[in-house]
C-alpha positions in Angstrom: 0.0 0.0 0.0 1.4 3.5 -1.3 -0.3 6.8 0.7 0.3 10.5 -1.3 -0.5 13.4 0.6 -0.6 17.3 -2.1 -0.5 19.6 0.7 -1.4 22.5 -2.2 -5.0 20.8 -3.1 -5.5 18.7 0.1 -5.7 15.7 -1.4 -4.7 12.1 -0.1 -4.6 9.1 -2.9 -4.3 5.6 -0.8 -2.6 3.2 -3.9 -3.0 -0.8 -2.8 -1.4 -3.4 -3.7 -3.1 -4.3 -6.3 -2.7 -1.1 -8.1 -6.6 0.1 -6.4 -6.7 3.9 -5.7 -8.8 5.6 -3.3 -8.7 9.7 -3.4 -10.0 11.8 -1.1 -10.4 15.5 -1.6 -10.7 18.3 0.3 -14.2 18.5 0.2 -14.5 15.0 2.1 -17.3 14.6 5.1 -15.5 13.6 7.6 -11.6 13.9 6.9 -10.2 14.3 10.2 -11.4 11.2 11.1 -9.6 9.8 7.6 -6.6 11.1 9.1 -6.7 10.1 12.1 -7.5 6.4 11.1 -4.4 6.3 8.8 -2.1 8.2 11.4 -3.1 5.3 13.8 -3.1 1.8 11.5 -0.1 3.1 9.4 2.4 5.5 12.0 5.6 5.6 10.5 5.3 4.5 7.5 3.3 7.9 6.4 5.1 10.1 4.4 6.7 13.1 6.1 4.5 15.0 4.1 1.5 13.7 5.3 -1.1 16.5 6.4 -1.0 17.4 10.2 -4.3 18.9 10.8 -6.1 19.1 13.8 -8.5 16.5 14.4 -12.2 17.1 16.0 -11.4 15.2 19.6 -11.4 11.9 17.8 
């Protein structure tokens, strides 16, 4: 699995292993809780670009 934060548009693609991809935009419901979830299942393996927003008390 390959994850691809832009900063610029606020995008994240998630690329699997089979070559899948998943984007997310900026306009997404509920993306501090996308974040979160990824921070916590994938930790170090984020890129060091990865966004650092706040997240709503999740």
């Amino acid at each position: 699995m390959e994850i691809e934060s832009n900063p610029k548009d606020r995008m994240v693609t998630i690329t699997g292993a089979d070559g899948t991809k998943i984007v997310y935009s900026r306009f997404l419901a509920d993306r501090p809780r996308l974040l979160l979830e990824l921070k916590q299942r994938c930790g170090e393996d984020l890129p060091p670009d990865f966004p650092q927003e706040p997240h709503d008390g999740l």
